[in-house]
N, C-alpha and C positions, 0 to 999 in steps of 0.2 A: 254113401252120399250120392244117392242120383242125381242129384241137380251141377256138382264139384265136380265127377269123376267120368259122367256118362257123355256132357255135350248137352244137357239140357239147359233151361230158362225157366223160372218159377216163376206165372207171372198172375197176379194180385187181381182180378178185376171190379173187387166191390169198389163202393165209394170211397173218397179220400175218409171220410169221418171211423168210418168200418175199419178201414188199414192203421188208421194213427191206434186205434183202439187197442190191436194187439195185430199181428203178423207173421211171417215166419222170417227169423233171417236172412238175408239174401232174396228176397221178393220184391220183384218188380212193381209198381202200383200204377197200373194205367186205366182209371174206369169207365168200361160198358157204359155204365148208367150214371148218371152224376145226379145228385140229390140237389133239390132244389126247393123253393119254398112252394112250388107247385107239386110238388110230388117227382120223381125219378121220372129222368129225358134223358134222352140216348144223347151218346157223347161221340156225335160227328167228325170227331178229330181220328176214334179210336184206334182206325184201323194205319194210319199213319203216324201217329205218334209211339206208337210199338214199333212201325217198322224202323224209326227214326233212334229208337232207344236200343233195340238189338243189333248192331250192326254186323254181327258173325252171323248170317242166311244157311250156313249150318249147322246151327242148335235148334234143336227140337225145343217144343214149348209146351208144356204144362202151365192152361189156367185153371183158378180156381177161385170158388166167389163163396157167400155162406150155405146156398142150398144145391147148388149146382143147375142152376138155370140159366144166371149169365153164364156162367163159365161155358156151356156149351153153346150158345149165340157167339160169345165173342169167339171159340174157338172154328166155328162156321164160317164169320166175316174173315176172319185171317185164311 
């Protein structure tokens, strides 16, 4: 269990609707992109509202979204 045992953070970055969907246990949900009735807008908050939800600055983070395109954006911004 990498995420239990090593110091990591599992953290969620699709939209809220994509996470309630299904998830993995212990996943953080903070989204990149929030779905809207315009279509996906970046979520200005993101990169503070993570910092605001991790508060141990030494765990390593693992994101991960469905294709892996936010997840490397959000993992850039942080």
């Amino acid at each position: 269990k990498l995420f239990d045992n090593e110091g990591y953070v599992l953290l969620d970055v699709r939209s809220v609707p994509e996470y309630l969907e299904v998830h993995p246990p212990g996943a953080f949900n903070v989204p990149f992109l929030n779905k809207t009735e315009q279509g996906m807008t970046s979520n200005a908050d993101f990169s503070k509202v993570v910092q605001d939800i991790i508060a141990d600055k030494s765990k390593g983070i693992v994101t991960f979204c469905r294709s892996g395109g936010r997840s490397i954006r959000a993992a850039q911004e942080l």
